[in-house]
C-alpha positions as CSV (number, residue, x, y, z in Angstrom):
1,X,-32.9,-26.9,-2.5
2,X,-34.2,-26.3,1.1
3,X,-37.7,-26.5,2.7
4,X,-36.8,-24.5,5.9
5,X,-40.2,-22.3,7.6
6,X,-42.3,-23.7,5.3
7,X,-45.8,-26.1,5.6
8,X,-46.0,-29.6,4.6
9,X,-47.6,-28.0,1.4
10,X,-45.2,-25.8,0.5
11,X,-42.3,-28.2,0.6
12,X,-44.7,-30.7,-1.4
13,X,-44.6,-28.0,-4.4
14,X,-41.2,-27.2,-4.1
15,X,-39.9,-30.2,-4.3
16,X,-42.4,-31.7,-6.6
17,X,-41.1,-28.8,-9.0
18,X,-37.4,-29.1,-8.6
19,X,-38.1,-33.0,-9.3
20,X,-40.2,-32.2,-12.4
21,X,-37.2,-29.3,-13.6
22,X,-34.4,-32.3,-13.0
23,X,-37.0,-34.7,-15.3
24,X,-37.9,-36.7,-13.1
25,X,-41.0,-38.5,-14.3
26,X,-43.9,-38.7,-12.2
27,X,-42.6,-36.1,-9.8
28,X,-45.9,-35.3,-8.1
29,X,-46.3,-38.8,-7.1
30,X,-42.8,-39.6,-6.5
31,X,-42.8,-36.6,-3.7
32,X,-46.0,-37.5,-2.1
33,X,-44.4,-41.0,-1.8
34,X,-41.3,-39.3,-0.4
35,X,-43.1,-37.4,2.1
36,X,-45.6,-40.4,3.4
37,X,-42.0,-41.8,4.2
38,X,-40.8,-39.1,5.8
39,X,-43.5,-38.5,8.0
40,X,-43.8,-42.0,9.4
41,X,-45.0,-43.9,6.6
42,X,-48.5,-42.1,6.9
43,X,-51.3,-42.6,4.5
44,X,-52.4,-40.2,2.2
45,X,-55.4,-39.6,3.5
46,X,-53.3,-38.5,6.6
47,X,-50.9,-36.3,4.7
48,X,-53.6,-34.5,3.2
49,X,-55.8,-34.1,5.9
50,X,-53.5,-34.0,9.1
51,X,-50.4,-32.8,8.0
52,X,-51.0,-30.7,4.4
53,X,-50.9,-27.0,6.3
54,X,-48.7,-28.1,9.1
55,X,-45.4,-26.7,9.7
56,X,-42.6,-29.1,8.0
57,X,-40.9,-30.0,11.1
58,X,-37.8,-28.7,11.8
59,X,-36.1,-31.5,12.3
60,X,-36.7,-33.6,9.9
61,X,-36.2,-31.0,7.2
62,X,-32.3,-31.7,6.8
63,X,-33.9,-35.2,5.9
64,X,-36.4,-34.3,3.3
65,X,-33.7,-32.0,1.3
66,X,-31.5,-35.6,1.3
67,X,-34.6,-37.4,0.1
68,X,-35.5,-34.9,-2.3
69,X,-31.7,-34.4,-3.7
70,X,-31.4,-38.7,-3.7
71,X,-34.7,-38.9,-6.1
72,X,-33.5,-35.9,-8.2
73,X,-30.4,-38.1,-8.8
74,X,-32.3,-40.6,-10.4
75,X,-32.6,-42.9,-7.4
76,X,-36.1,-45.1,-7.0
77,X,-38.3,-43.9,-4.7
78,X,-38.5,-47.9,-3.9
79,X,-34.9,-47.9,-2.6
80,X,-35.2,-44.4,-1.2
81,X,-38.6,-45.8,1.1
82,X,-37.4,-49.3,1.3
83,X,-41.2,-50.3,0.7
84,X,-42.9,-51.3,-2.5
85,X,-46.7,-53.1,-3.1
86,X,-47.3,-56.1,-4.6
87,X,-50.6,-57.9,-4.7
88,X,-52.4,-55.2,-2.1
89,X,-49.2,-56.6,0.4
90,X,-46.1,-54.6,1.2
91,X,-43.0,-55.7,0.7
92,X,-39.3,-54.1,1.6
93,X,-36.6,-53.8,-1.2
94,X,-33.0,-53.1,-1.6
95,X,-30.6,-52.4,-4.4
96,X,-30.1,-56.1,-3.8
97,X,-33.4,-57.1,-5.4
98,X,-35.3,-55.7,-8.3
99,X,-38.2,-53.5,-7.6
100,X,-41.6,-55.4,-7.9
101,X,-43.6,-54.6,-10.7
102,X,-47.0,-54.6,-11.4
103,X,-47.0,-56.8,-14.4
104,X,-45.9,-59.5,-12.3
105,X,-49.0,-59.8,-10.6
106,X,-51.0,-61.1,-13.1
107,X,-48.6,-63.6,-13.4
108,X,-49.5,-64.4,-9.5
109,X,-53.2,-64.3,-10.9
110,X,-52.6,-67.3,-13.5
111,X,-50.6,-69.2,-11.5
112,X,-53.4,-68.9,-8.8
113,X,-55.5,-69.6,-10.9
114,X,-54.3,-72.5,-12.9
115,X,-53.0,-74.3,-9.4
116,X,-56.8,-74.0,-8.0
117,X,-58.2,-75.2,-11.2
118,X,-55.9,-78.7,-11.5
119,X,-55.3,-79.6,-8.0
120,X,-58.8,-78.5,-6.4
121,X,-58.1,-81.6,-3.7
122,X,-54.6,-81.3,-3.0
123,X,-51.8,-79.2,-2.0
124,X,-49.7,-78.8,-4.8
125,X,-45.7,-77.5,-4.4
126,X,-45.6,-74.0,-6.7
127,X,-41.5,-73.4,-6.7
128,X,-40.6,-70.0,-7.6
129,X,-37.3,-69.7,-9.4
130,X,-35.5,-66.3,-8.9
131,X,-37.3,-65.1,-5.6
132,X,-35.3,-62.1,-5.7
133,X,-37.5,-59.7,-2.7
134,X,-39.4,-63.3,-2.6
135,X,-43.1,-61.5,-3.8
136,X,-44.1,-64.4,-5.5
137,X,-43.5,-67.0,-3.2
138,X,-45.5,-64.6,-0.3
139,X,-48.3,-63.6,-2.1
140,X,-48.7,-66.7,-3.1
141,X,-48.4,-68.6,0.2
142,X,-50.4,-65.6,1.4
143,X,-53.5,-66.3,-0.9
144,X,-52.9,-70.0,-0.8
145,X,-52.8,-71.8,3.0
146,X,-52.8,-75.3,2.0
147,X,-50.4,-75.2,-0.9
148,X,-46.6,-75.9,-0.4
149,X,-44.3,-73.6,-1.4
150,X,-40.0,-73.4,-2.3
151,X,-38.6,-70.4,-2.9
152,X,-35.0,-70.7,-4.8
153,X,-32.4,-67.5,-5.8
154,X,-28.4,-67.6,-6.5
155,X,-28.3,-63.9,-4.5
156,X,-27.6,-65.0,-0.6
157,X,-28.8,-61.4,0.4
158,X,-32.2,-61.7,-1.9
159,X,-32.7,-65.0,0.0
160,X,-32.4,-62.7,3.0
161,X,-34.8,-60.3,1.6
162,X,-37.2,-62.6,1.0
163,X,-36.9,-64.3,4.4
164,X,-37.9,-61.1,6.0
165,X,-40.5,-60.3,4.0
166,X,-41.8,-63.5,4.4
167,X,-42.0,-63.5,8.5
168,X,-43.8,-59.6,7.9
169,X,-46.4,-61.4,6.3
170,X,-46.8,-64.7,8.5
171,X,-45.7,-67.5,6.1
172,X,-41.9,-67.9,6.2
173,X,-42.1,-71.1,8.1
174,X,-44.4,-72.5,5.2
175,X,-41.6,-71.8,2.5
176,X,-38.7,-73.8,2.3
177,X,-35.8,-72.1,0.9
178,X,-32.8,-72.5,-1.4
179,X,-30.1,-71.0,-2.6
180,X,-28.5,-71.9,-5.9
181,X,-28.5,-71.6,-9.2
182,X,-31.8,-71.7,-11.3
183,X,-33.7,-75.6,-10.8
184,X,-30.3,-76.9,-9.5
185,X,-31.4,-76.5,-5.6
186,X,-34.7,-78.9,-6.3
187,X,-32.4,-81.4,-8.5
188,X,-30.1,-81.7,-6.0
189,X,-32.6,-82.7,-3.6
190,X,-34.6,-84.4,-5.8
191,X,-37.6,-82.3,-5.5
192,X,-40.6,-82.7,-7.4
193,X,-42.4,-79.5,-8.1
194,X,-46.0,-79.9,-9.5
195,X,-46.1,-75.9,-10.6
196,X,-42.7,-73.6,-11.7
197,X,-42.9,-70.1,-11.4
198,X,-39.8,-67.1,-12.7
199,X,-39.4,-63.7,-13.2
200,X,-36.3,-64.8,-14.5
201,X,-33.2,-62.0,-16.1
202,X,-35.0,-61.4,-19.3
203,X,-33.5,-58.2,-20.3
204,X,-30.7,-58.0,-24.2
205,X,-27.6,-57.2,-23.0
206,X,-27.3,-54.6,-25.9
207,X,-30.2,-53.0,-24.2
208,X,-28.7,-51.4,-21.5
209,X,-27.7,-48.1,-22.5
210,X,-31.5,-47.4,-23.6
211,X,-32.3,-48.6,-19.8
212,X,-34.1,-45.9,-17.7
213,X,-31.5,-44.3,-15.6
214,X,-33.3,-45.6,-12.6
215,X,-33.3,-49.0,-13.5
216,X,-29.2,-48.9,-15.4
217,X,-28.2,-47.0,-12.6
218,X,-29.6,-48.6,-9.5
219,X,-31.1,-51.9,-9.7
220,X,-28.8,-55.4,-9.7
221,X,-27.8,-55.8,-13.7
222,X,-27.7,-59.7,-12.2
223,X,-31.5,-59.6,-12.3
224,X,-31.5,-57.7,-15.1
225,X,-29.7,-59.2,-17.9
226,X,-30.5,-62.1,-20.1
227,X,-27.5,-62.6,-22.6
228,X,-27.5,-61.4,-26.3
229,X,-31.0,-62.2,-26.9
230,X,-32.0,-62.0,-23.3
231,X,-33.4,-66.0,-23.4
232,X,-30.4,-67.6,-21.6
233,X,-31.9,-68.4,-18.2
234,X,-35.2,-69.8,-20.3
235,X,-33.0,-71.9,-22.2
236,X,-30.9,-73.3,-18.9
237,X,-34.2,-73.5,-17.1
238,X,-36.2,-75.5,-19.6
239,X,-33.2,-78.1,-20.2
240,X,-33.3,-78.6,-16.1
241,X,-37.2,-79.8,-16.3
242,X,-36.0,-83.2,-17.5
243,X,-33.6,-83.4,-14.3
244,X,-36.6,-83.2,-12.6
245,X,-38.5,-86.3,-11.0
246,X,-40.5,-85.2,-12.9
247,X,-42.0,-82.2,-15.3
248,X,-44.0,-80.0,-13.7
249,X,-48.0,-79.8,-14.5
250,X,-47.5,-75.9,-14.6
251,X,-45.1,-73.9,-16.0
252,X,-45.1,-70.3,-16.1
253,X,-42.7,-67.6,-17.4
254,X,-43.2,-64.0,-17.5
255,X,-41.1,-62.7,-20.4
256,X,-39.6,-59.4,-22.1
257,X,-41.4,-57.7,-25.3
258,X,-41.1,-59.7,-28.7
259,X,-40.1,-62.9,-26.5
260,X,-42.8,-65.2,-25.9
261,X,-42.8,-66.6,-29.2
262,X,-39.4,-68.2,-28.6
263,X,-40.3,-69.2,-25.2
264,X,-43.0,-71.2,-26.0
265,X,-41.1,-72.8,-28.7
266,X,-38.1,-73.4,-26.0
267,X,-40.7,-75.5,-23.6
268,X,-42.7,-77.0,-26.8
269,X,-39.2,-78.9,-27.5
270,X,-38.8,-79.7,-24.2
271,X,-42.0,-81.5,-23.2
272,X,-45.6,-82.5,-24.5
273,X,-47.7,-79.5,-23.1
274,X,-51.8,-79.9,-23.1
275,X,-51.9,-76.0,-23.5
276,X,-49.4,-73.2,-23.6
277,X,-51.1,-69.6,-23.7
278,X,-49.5,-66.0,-23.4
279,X,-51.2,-63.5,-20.9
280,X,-51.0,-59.9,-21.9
281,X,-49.5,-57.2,-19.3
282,X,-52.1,-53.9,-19.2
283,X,-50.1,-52.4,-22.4
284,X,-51.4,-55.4,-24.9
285,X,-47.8,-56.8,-24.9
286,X,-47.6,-60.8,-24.6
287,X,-45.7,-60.7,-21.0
288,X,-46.5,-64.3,-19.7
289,X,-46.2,-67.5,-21.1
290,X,-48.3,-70.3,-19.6
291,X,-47.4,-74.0,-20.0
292,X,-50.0,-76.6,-18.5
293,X,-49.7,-80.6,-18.8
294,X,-52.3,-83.1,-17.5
295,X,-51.0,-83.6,-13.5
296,X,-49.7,-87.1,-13.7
């Protein structure tokens, strides 16, 4: 496929065609994405009203046909841009971090939520377990001033991640961060986090050839990928909170489809919770599990 001589336009339906023709889902968005990118990371209000009947520029239109023949390949358009948004915020990813998605803010929302509501005075100390592109740790340092934060992840170059998007935002010198595995870091150091927060590897191993190509294909199967059932990194992490100085007033999990149940059994056995909730994703499916104690 090539774009040569034609307008902005033109190459929008072209390509947004040839995406559709390859399967590509969402291929009007996806090229709209592709060409904000490619023409500076402009809005859309920009594409459409400065650029829509301009000439594709010559040289940038070897470029676009890369673009174009990387997406029809069954690359994300995340990895392809480098940018995704979480939270209203933008935050760069790699194929060394999953790609943030949007039922993961409301887990941001309750954990907000929840922290405001039981430590109204203080400045409680939310550790995120998993950071991966670190979007929970930001948004939440972000939203939050006062409150400490400890961002933890296995992945050296998700750390890295993190780290950067952290200083784009303003608040990587208020998160301290760790590398290692699961709650190990704040054992270790015998941290005392008054909130946990994971996105944690959630996914049956069986599952994987029913995987979206874009996500089997592309993103780290480290993030992915939860063990036979897909609760093995619940299970480790809930038998860390007793290494803990002690358990956190706030636990929350999101979780895969049909899974909550057995979390919230997994933390019942573990400690004496006040409350432990699920909060739906947009699709009526039980994606976060909420455990809350009285703050000692």
């Amino acid at each position: 496929m090539t774009t040569a001589n034609m307008s902005v336009r033109e190459a929008f339906v072209k390509a947004s065609s040839f995406l559709a023709e390859q399967g590509v889902a969402e291929a009007s968005s996806c090229t709209e994405l592709l060409l904000q990118h490619l023409l500076g990371g402009c809005t859309r209000t920009e594409l459409l009203f400065r650029w829509w009947q301009e000439q594709m520029p010559e040289e940038l239109v070897a470029t676009w046909d890369q673009l174009v023949a990387r997406k029809a390949a069954g690359e994300p358009v995340q990895y392809i841009t480098g940018e995704q948004d979480f939270f209203g915020l933008p935050f760069e990813v790699s194929p060394a971090v999953l790609i943030p998605r949007p039922e993961t803010e409301l887990l941001v929302e309750a954990m907000l939520h929840e922290g405001s509501r039981l430590f109204p005075q203080g400045a409680p100390l939310l550790a995120d377990v998993g950071t991966g592109s670190g979007i929970i740790p930001v948004t939440i340092a972000h939203a939050r001033p006062a409150w400490r934060v400890a961002a933890s992840d296995i992945s050296a170059a998700a750390l890295e991640m993190a780290r950067k998007n952290a200083q784009r935002h303003e608040v990587a010198a208020r998160i301290e961060w760790l590398e290692g595995d699961l709650l190990e870091p704040y054992i270790e150091r015998g941290l005392a986090p008054d909130m946990v927060v994971s996105n944690p590897p959630y996914i049956p191993d069986g599952d994987l050839p029913a995987l979206m190509p874009e996500v089997r294909l592309f993103e780290p199967h480290t993030a992915l990928f939860g063990g036979i059932e897909g609760l093995d990194l619940y299970r480790r992490m809930i038998s860390q909170l007793r290494r803990l100085p002690r358990i956190p007033t706030v636990v929350g999990f999101e979780v895969g489809i049909g899974q909550a149940e057995a979390v919230a059994a997994l933390l019942r056995a573990a400690a004496d919770w006040t409350e432990i909730r699920f909060v739906q994703d947009l699709q009526g499916i039980d994606r976060h599990v909420i455990a809350i104690r009285s703050p000692e």
